[in-house]
Every structure is written in structure tokens, then in C-alpha cells.
PDB file of the backbone (N, CA, C, O) and the ligand in Angstrom, with CONECT records:
HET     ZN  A 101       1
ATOM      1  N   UNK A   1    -162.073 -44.001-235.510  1.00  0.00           N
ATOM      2  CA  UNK A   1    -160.677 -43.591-235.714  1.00  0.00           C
ATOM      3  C   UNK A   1    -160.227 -42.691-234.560  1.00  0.00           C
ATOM      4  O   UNK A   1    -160.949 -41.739-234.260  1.00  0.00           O
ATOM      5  N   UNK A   2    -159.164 -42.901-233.931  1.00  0.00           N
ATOM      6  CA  UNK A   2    -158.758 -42.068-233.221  1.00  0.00           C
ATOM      7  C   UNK A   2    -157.709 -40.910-233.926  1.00  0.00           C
ATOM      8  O   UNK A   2    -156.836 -40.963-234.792  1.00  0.00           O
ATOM      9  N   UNK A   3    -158.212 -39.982-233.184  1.00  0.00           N
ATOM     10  CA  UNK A   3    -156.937 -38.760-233.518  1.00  0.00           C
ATOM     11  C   UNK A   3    -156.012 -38.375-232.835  1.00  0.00           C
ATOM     12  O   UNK A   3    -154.865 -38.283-233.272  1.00  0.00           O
ATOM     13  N   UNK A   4    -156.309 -38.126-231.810  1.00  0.00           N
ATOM     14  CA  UNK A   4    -155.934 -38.070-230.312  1.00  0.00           C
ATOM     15  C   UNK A   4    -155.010 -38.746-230.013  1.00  0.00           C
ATOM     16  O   UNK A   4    -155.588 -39.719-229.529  1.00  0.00           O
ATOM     17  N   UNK A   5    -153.020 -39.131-229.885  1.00  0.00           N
ATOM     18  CA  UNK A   5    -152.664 -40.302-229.924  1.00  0.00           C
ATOM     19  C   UNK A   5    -152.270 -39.809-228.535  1.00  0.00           C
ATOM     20  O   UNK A   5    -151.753 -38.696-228.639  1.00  0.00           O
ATOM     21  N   UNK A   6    -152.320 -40.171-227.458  1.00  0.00           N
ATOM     22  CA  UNK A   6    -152.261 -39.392-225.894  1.00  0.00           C
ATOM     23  C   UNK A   6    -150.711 -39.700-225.618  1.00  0.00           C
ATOM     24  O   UNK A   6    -150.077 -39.039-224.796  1.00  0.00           O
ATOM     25  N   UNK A   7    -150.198 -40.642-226.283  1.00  0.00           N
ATOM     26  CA  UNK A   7    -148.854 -40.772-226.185  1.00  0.00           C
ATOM     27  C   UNK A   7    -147.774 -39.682-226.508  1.00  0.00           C
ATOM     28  O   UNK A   7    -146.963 -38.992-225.890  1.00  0.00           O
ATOM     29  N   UNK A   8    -148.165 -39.874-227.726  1.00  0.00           N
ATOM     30  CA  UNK A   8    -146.914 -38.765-228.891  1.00  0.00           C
ATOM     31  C   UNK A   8    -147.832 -36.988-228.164  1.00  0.00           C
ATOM     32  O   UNK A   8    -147.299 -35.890-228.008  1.00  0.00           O
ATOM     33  N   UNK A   9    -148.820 -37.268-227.979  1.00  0.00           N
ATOM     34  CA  UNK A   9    -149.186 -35.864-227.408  1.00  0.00           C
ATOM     35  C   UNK A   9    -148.285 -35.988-225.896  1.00  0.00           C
ATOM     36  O   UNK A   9    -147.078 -35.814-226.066  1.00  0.00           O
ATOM     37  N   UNK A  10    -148.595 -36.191-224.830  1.00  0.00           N
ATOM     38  CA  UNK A  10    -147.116 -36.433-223.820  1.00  0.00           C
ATOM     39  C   UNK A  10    -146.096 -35.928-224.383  1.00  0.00           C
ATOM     40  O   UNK A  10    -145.649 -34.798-224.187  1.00  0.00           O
ATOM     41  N   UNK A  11    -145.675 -36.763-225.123  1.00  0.00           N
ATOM     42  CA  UNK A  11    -144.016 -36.780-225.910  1.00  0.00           C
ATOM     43  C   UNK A  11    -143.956 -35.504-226.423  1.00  0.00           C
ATOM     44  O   UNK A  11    -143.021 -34.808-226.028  1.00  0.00           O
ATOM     45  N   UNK A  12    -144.826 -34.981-227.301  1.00  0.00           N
ATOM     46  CA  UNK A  12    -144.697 -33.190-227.709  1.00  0.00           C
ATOM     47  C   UNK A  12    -144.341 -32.049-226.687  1.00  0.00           C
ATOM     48  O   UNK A  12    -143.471 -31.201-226.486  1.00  0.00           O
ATOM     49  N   UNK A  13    -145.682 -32.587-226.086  1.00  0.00           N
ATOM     50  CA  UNK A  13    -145.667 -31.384-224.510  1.00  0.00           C
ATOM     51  C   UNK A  13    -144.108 -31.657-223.869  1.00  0.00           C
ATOM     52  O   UNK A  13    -143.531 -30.711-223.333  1.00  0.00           O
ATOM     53  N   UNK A  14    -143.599 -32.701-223.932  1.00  0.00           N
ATOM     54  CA  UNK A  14    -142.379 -33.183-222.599  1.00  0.00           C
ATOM     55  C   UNK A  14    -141.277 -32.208-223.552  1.00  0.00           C
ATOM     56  O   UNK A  14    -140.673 -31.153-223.356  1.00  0.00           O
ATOM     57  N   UNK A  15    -141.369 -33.034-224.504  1.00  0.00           N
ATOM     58  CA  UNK A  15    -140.220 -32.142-225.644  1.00  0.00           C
ATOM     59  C   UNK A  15    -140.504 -30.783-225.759  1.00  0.00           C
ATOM     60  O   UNK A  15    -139.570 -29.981-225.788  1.00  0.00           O
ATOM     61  N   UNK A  16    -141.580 -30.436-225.824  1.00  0.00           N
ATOM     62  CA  UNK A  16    -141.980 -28.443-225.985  1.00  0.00           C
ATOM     63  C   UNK A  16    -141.324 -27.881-225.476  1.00  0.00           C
ATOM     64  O   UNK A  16    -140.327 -27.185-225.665  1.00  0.00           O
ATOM     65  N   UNK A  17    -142.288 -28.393-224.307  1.00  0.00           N
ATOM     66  CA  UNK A  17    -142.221 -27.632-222.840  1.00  0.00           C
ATOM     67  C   UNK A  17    -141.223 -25.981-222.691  1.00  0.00           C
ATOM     68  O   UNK A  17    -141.390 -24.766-222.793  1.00  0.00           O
ATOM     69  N   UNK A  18    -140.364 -26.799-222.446  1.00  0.00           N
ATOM     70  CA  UNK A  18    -138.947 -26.416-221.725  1.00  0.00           C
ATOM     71  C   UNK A  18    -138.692 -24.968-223.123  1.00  0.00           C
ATOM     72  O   UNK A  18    -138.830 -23.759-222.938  1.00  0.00           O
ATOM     73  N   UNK A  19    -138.415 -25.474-224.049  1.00  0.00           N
ATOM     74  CA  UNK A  19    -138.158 -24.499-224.957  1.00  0.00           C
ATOM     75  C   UNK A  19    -139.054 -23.499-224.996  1.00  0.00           C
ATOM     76  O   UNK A  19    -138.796 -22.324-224.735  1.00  0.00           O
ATOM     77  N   UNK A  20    -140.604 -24.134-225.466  1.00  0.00           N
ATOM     78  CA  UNK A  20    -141.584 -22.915-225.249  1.00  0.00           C
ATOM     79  C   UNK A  20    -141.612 -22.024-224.215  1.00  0.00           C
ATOM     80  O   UNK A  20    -141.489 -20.815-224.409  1.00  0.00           O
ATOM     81  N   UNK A  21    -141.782 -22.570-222.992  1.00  0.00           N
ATOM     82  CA  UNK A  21    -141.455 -21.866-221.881  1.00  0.00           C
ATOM     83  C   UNK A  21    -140.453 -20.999-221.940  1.00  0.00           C
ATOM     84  O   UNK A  21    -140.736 -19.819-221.732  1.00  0.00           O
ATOM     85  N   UNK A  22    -139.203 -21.324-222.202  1.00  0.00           N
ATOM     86  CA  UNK A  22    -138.093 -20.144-221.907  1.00  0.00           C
ATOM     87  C   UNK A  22    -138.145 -19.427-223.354  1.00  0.00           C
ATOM     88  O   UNK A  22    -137.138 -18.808-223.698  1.00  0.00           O
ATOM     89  N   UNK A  23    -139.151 -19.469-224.137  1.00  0.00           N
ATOM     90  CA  UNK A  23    -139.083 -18.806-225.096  1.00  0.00           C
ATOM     91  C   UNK A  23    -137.880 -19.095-226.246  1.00  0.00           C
ATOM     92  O   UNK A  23    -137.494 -18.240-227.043  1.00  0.00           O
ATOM     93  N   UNK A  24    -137.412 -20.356-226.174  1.00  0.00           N
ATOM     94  CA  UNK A  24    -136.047 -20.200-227.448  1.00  0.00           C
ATOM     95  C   UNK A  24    -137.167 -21.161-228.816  1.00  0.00           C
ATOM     96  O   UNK A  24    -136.864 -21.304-230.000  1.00  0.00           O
ATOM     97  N   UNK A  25    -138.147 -21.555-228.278  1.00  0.00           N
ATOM     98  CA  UNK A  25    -138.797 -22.367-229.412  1.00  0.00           C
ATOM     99  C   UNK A  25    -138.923 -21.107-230.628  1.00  0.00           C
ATOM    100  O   UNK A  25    -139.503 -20.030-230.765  1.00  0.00           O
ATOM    101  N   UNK A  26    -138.105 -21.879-231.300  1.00  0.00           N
ATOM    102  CA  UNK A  26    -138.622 -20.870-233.192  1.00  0.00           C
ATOM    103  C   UNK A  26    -139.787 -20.862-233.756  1.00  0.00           C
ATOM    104  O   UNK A  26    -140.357 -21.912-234.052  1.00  0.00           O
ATOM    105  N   UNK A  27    -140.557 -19.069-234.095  1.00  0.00           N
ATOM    106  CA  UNK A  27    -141.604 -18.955-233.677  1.00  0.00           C
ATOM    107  C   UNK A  27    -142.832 -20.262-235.083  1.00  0.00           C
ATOM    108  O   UNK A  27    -143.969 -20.605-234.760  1.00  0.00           O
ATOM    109  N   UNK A  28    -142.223 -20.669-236.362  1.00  0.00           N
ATOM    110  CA  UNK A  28    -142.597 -21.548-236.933  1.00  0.00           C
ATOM    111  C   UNK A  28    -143.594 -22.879-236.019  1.00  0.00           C
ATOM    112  O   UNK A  28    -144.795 -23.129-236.124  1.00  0.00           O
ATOM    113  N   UNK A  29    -142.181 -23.758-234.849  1.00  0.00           N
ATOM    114  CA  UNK A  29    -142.754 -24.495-234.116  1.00  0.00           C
ATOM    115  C   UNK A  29    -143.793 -24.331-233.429  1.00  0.00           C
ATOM    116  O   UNK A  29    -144.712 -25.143-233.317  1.00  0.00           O
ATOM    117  N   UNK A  30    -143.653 -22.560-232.593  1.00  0.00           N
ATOM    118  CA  UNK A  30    -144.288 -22.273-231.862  1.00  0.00           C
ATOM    119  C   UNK A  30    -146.097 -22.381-232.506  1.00  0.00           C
ATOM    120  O   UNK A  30    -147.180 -22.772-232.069  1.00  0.00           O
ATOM    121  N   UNK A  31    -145.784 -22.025-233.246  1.00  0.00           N
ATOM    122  CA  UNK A  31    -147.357 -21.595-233.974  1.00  0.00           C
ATOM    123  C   UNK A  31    -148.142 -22.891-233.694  1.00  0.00           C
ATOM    124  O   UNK A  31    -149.186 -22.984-233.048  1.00  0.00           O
ATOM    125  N   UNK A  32    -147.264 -24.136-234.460  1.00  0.00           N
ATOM    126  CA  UNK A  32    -147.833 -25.416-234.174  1.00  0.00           C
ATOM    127  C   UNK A  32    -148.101 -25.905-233.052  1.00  0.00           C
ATOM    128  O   UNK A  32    -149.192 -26.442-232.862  1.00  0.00           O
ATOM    129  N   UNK A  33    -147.081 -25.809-232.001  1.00  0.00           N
ATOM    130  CA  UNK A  33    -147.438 -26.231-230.778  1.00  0.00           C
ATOM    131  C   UNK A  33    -148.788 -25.286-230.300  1.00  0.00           C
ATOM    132  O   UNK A  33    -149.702 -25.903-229.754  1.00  0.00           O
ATOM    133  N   UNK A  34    -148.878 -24.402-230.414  1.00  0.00           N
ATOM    134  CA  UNK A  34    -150.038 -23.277-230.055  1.00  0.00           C
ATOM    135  C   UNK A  34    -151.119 -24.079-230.869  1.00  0.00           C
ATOM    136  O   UNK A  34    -151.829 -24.811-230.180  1.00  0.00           O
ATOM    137  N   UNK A  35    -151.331 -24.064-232.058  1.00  0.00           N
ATOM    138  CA  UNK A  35    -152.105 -24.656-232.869  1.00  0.00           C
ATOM    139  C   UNK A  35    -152.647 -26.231-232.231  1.00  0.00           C
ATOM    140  O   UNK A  35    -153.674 -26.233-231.553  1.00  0.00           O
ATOM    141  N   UNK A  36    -152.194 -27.037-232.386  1.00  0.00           N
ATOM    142  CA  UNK A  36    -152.024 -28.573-231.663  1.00  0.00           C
ATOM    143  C   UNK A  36    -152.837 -27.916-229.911  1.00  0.00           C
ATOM    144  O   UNK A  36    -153.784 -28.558-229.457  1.00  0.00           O
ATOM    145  N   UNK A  37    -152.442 -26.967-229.333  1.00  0.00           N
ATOM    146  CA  UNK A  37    -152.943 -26.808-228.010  1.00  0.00           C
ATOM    147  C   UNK A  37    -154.288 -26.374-228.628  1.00  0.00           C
ATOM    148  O   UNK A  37    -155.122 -27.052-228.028  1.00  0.00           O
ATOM    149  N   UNK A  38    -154.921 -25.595-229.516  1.00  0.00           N
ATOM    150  CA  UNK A  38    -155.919 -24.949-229.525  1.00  0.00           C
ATOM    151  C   UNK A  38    -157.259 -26.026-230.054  1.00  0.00           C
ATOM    152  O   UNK A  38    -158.412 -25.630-230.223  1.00  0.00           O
ATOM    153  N   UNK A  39    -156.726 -27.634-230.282  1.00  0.00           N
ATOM    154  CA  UNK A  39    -157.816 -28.482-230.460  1.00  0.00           C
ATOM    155  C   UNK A  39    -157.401 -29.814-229.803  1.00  0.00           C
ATOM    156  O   UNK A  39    -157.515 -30.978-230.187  1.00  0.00           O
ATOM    157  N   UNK A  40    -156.875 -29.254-228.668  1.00  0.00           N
ATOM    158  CA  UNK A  40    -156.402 -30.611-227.754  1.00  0.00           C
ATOM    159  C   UNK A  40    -156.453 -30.130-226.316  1.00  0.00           C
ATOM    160  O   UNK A  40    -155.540 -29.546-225.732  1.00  0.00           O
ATOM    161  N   UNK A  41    -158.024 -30.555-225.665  1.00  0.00           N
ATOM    162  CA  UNK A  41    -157.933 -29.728-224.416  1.00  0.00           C
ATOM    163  C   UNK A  41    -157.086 -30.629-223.286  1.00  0.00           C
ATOM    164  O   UNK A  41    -156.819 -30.174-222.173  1.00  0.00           O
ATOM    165  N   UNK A  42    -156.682 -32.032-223.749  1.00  0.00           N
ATOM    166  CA  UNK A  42    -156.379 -32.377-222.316  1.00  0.00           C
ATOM    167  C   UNK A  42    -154.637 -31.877-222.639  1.00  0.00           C
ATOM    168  O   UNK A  42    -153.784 -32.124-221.787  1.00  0.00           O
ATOM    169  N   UNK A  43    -154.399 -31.417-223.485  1.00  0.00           N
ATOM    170  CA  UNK A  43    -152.840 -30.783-223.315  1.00  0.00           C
ATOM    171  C   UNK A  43    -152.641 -29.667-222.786  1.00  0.00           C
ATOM    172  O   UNK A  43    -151.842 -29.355-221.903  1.00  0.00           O
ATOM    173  N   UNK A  44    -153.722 -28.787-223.590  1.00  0.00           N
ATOM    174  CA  UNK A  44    -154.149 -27.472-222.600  1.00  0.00           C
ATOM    175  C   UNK A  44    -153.760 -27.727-221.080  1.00  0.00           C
ATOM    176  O   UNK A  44    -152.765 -27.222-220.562  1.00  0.00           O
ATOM    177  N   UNK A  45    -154.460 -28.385-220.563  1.00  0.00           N
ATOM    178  CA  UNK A  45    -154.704 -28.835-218.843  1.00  0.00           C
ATOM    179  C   UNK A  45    -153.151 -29.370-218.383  1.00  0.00           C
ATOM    180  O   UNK A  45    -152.566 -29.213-217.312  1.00  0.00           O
ATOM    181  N   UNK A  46    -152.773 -29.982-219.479  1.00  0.00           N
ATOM    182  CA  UNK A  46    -150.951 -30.605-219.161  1.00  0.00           C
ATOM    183  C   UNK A  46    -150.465 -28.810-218.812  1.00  0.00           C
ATOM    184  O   UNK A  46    -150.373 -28.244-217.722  1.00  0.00           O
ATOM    185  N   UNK A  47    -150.312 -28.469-219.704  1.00  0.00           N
ATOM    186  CA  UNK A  47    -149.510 -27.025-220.176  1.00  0.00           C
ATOM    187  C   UNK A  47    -149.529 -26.297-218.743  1.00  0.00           C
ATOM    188  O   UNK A  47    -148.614 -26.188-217.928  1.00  0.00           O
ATOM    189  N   UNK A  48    -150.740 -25.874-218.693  1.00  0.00           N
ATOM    190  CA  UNK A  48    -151.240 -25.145-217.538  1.00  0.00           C
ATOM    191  C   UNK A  48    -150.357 -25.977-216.239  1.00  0.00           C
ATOM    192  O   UNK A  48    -149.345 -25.666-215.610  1.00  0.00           O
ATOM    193  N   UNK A  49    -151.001 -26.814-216.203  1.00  0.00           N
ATOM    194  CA  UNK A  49    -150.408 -27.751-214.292  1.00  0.00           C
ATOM    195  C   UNK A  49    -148.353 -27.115-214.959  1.00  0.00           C
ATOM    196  O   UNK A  49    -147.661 -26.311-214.335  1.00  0.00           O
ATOM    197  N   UNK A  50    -148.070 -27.599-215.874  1.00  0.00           N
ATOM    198  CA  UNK A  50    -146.840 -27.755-215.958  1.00  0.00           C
ATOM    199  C   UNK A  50    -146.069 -25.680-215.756  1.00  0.00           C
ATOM    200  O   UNK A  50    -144.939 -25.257-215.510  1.00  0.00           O
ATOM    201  N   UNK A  51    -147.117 -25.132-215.965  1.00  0.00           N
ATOM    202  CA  UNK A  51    -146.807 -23.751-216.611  1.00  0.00           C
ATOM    203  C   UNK A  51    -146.646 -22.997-214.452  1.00  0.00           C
ATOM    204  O   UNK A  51    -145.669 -22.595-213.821  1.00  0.00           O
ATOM    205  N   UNK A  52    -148.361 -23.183-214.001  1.00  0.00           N
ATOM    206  CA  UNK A  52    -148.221 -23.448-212.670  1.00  0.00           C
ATOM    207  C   UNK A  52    -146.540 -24.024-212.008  1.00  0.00           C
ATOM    208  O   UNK A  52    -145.767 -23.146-211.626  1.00  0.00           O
ATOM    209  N   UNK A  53    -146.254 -24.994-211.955  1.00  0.00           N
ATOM    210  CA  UNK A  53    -145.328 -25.558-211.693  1.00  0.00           C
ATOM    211  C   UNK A  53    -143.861 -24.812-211.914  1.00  0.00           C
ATOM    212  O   UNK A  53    -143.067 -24.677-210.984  1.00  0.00           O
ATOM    213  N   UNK A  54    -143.604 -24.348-213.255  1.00  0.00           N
ATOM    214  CA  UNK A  54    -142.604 -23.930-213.510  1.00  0.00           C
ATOM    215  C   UNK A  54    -142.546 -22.873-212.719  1.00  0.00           C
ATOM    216  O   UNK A  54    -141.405 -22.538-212.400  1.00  0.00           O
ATOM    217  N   UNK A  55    -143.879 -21.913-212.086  1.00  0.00           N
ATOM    218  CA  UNK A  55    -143.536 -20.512-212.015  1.00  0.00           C
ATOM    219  C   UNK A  55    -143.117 -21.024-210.227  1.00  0.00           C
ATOM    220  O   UNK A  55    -142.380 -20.285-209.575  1.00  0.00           O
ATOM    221  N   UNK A  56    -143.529 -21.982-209.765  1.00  0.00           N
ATOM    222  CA  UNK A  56    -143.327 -22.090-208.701  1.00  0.00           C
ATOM    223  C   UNK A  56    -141.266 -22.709-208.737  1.00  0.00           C
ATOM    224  O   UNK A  56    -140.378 -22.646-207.887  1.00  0.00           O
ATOM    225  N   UNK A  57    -141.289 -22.988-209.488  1.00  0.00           N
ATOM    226  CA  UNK A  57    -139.709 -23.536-209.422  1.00  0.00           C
ATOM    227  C   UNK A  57    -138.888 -22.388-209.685  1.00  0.00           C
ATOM    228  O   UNK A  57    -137.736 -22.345-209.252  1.00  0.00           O
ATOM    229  N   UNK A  58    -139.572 -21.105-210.613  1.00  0.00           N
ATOM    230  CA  UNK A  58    -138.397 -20.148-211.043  1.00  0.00           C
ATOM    231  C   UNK A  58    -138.829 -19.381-209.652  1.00  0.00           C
ATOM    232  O   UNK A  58    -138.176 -18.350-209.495  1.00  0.00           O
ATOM    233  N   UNK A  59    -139.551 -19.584-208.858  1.00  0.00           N
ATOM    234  CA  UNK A  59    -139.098 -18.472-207.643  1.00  0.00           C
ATOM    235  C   UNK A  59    -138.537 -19.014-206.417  1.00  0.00           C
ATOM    236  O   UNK A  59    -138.238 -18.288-205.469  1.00  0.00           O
ATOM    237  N   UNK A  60    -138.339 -20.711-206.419  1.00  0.00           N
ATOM    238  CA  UNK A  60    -137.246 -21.273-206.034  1.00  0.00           C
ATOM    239  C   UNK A  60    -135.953 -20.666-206.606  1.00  0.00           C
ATOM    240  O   UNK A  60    -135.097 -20.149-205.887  1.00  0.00           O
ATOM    241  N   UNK A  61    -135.862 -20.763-207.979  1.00  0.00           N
ATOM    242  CA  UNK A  61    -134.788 -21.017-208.693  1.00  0.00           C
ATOM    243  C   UNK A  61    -134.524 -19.853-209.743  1.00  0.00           C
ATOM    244  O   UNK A  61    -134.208 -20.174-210.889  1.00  0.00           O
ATOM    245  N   UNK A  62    -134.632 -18.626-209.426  1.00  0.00           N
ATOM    246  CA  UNK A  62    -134.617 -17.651-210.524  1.00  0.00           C
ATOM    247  C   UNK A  62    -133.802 -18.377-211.638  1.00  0.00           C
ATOM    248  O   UNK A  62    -134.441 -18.266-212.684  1.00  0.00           O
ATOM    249  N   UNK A  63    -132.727 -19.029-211.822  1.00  0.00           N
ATOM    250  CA  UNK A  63    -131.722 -18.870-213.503  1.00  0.00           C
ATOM    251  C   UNK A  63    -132.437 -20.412-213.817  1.00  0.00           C
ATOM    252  O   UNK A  63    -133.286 -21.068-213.214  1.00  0.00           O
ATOM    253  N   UNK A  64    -131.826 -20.588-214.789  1.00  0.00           N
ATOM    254  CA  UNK A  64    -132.479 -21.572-215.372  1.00  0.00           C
ATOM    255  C   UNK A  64    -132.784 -23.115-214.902  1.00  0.00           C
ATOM    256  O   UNK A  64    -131.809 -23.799-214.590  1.00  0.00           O
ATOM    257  N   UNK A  65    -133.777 -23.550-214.853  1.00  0.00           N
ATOM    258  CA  UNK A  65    -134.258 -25.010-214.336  1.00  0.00           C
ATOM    259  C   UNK A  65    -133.456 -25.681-214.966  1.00  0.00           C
ATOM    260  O   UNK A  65    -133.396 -25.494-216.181  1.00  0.00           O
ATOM    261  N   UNK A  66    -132.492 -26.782-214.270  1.00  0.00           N
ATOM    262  CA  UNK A  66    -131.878 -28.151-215.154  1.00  0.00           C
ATOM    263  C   UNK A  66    -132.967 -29.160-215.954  1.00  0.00           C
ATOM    264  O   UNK A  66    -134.053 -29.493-215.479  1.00  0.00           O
ATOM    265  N   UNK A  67    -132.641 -29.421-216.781  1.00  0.00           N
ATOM    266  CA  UNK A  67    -133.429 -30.340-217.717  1.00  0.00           C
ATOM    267  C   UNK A  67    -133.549 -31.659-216.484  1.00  0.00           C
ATOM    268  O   UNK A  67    -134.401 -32.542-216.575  1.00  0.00           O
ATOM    269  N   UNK A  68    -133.170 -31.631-216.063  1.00  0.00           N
ATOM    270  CA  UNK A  68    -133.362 -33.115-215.075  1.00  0.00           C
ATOM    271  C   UNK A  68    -134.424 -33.168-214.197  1.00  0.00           C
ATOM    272  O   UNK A  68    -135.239 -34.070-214.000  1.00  0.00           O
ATOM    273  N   UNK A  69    -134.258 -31.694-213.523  1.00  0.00           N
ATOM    274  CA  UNK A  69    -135.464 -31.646-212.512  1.00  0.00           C
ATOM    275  C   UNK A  69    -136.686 -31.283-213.053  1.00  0.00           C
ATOM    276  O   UNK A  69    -137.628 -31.539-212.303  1.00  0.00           O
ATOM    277  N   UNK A  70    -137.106 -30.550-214.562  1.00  0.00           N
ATOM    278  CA  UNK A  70    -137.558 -30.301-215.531  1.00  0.00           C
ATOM    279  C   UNK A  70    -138.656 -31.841-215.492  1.00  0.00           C
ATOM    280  O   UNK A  70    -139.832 -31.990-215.160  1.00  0.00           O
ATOM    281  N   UNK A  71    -137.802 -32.619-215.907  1.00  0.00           N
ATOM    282  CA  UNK A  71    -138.102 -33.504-215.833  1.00  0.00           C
ATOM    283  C   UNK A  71    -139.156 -34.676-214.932  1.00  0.00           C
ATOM    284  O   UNK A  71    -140.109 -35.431-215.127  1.00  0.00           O
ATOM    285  N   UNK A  72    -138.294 -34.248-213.919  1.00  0.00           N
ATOM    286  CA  UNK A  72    -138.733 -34.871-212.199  1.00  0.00           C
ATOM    287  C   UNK A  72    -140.284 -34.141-212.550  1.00  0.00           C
ATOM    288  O   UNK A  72    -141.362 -34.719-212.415  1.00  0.00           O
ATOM    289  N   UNK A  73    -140.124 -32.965-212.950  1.00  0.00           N
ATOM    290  CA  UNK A  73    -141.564 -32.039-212.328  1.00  0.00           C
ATOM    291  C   UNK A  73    -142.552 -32.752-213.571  1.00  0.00           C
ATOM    292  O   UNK A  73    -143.658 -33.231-213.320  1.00  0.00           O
ATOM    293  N   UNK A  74    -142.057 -32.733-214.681  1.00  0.00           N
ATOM    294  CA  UNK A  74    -143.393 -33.405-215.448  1.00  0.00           C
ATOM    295  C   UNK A  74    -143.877 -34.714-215.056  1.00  0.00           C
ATOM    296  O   UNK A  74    -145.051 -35.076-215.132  1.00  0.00           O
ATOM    297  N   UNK A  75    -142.922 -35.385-214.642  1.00  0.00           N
ATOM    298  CA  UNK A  75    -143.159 -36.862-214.247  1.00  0.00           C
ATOM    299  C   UNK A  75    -144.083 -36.691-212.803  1.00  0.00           C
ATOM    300  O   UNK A  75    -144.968 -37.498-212.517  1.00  0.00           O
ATOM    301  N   UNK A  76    -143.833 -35.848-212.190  1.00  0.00           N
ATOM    302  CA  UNK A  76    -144.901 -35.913-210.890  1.00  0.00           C
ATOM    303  C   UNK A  76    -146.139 -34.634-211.711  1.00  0.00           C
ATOM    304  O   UNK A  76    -147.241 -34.887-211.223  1.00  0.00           O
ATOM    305  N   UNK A  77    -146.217 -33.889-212.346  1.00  0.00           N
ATOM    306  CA  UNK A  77    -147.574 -33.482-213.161  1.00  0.00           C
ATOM    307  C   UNK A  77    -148.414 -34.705-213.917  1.00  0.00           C
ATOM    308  O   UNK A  77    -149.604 -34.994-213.792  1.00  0.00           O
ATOM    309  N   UNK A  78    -147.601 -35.195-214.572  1.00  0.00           N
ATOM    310  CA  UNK A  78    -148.152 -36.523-215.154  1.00  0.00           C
ATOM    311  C   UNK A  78    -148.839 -37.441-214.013  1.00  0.00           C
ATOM    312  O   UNK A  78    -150.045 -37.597-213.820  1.00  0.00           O
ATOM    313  N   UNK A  79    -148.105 -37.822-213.539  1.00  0.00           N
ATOM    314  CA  UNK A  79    -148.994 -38.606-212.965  1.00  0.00           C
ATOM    315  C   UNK A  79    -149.950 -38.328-211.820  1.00  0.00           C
ATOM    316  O   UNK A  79    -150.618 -39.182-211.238  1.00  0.00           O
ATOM    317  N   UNK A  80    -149.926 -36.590-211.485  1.00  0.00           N
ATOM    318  CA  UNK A  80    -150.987 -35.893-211.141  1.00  0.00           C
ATOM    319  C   UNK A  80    -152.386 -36.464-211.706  1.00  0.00           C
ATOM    320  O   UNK A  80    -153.256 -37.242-211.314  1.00  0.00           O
ATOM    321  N   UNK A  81    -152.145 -35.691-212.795  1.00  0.00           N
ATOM    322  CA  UNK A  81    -152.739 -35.551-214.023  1.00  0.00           C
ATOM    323  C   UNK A  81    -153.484 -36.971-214.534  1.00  0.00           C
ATOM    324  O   UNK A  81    -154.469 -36.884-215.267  1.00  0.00           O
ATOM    325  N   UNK A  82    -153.206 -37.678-214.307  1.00  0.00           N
ATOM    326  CA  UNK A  82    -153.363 -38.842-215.104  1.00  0.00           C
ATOM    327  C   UNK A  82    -154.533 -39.789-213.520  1.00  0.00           C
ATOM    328  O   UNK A  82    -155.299 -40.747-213.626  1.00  0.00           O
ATOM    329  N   UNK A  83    -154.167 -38.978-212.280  1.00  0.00           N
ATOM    330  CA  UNK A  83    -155.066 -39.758-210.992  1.00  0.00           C
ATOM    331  C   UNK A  83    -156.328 -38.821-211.393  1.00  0.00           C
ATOM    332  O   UNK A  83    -157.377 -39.289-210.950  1.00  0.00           O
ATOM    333  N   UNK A  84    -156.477 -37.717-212.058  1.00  0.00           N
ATOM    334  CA  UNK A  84    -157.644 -36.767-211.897  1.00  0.00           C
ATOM    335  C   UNK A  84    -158.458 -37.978-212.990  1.00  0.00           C
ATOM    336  O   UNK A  84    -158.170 -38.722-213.928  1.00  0.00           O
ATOM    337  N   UNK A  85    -159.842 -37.519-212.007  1.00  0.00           N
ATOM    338  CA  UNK A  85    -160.879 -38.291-213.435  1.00  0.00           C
ATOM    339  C   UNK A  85    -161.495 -37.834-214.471  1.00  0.00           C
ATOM    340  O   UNK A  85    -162.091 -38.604-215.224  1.00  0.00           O
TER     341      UNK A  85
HETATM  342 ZN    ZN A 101    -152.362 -33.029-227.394  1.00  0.00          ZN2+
END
């Protein structure tokens, strides 16, 4: 049986992300998403590259990242991520 669905895990992290990060995620979700990270290491490793990443864009970009380029950046983490073995 798998548990692990690597898809809908993607899809969580992509959807999180952004909120967790700027902190507006309500702390209910938060717990879960924290929770879900604390027995899922390859999201852990997403989080991190993506967390890396952001800090490098907010000192491009002190005010807030557009959801678009948000975007751009997971899509080139991902498929970072996805060449590592
Ligand atoms: Zn996961």
C-alpha cells in the first residue's frame, strides 16, 4: 500500500507554501501542514530548497512575491528536486 501520494503531496506544498511562509496560514492548517512535514521527509527537502529560495527572492524583492513568480520558483525547485537522486 502506498501512503505517500507524491502528487497531492506537491499539490499541498505548492498550495501551502506561499501562505505558510508569509505567515497568513490559520494556525489549525498550520499544525497539519507541520504535522504532514514531520512524517514526510521528501517534503521536508521540498520546503527547505523552496524556503532557501524565497529568502533569496525577498532580498531581491523586500514586499511581497507575486503569486506568479512564486510559482516560476517552485516549478524550477521541482524540477531541481526531482534531477537529484
Ligand atoms: Zn509530503
Amino acid at each position: 500500500m502506498k501512503t505517500h501520494d507524491e502528487m497531492s503531496c506537491r499539490r499541498l506544498i505548492l498550495e501551502s507554501l506561499v501562505e505558510y511562509e508569509d505567515g497568513s496560514m490559520p494556525e489549525p492548517e498550520r499544525r497539519v501542514f507541520e504535522q504532514h512535514l514531520s512524517h514526510c521527509p521528501p517534503c521536508v527537502v521540498f520546503l527547505k530548497s523552496y524556503q532557501a529560495t524565497g529568502r533569496t527572492l525577498r532580498m531581491l524583492k523586500p514586499r511581497e512575491i507575486p503569486k506568479n513568480l512564486a510559482e516560476a520558483v517552485m516549478r524550477f525547485v521541482r524540477e531541481r528536486c526531482e534531477k537529484k537522486p
